[in-house]
C-alpha positions in Angstrom: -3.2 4.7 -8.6 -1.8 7.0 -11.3 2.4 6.0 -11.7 3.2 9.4 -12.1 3.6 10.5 -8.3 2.0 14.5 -8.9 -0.5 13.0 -10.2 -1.0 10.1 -7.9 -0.9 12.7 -5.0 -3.8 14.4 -7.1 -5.8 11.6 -6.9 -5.4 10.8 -2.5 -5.8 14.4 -2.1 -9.0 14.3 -3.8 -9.9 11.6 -2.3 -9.4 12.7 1.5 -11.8 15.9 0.3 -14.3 13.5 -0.5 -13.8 11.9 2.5 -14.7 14.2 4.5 -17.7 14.8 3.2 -18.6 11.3 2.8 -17.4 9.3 5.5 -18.4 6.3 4.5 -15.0 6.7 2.1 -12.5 6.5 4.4 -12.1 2.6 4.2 -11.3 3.0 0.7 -9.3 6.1 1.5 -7.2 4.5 3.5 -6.3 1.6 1.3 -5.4 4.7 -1.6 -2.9 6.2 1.3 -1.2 2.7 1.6 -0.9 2.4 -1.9 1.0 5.8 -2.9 3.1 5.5 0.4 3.8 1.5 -0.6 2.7 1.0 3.0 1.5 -2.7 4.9 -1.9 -0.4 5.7 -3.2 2.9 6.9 -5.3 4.9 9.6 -6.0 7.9 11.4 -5.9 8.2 14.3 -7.1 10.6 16.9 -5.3 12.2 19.7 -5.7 14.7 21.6 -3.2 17.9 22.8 -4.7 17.2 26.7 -3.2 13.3 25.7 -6.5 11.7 25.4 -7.0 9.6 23.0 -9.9 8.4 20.9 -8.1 5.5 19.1 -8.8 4.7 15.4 -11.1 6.7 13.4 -10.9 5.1 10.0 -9.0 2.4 9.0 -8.1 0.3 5.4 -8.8 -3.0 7.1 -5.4 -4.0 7.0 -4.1 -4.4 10.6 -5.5 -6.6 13.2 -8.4 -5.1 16.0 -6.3 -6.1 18.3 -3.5 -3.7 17.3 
């Protein structure tokens, strides 16, 4: 990651874009997100306004399945 923070916020926002497109990014992603926020590790998850959930979508690999 860049140091300077515009430009670091640059760089993750580019990369969620390509995610998107690409999912087979998000892993990597993920671990960007964790880095500019200084974060343990990173995810998105899915819920719902009816208050289903799906769970984890994509992770960085950092927590535990069982969390």
């Amino acid at each position: 990651m860049p140091e300077d923070d515009a430009e670091a916020l640059s760089v993750l926002a580019a990369s969620l874009y390509d995610a998107v497109l690409d999912q087979t990014l998000w892993p990597e992603v993920m671990a960007t997100a964790s880095s500019f926020m200084e974060s343990y590790s990173s995810v998105v998850y899915e819920w719902s306004s009816s208050g289903i959930s799906r769970g984890f979508l994509y992770d960085d690999g950092g927590i535990e399945p069982e969390y």
